[in-house]
C-alpha positions in Angstrom: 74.9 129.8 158.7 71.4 129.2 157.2 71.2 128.8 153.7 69.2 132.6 153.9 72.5 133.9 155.8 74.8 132.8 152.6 75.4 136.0 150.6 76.7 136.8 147.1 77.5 141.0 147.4 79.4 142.9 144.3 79.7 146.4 145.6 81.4 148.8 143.2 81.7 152.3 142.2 82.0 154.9 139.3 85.4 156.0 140.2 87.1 152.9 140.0 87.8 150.1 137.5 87.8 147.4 140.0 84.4 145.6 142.1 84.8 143.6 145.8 83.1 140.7 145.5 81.5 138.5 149.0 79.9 135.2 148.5 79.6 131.9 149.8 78.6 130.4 146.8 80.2 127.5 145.9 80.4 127.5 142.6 81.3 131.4 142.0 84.4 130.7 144.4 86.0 127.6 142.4 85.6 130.5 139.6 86.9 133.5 141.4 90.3 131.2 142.5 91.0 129.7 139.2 90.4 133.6 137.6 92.6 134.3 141.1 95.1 131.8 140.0 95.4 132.2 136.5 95.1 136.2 136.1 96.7 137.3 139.3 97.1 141.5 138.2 93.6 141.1 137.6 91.9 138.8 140.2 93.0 138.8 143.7 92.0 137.4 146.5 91.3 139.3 149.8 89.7 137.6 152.8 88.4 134.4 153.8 86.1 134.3 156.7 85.5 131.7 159.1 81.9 131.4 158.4 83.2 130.4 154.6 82.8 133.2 153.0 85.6 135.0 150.7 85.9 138.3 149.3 87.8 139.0 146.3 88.5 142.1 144.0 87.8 141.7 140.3 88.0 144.1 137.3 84.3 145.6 137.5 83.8 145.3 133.3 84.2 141.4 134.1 80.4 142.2 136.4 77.7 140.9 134.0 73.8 140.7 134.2 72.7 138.5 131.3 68.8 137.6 130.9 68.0 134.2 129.4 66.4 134.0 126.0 62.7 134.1 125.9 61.7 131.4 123.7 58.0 130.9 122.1 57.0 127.0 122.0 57.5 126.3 118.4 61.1 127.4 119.4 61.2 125.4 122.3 60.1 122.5 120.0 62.8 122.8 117.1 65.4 122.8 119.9 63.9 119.4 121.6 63.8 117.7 118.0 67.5 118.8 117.0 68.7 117.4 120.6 66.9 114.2 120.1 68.4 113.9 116.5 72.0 114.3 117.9 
């Protein structure tokens, strides 16, 4: 599969307190299996695909869209100094 072929899906609905989850992304998986492996009532895995995806089901309150800060440049320039003091 082509790197435009590689999916992330979170389908959910109202009526339920859980989400399915379909991704190939590497990183989201090691998440999902240690969430899978250490919270197994509320992480469970469901299918892995020969293509290498994996689908898992997840509590859908654990779904999250979070924005980065906006940050002017005099912020942007206190936080450089105070990394290049530590």
């Amino acid at each position: 599969m082509n790197k435009l072929e590689q999916e992330t899906i979170i389908n959910f609905n109202e009526a339920e307190a859980t989400a399915s989850v379909y991704t190939h992304n590497a990183a989201l998986i090691r998440k999902l299996e240690a969430l899978a492996d250490s919270r197994p009532d509320e992480a469970k895995r469901e299918r892995s695909y020969p293509d290498g995806g994996r689908e898992y089901i997840i509590l859908k309150r654990w779904v999250k869209v979070n924005a980065s800060r906006i940050l002017t440049d005099e912020q942007k320039a206190s936080i450089a100094a105070r990394f290049k003091r530590a």
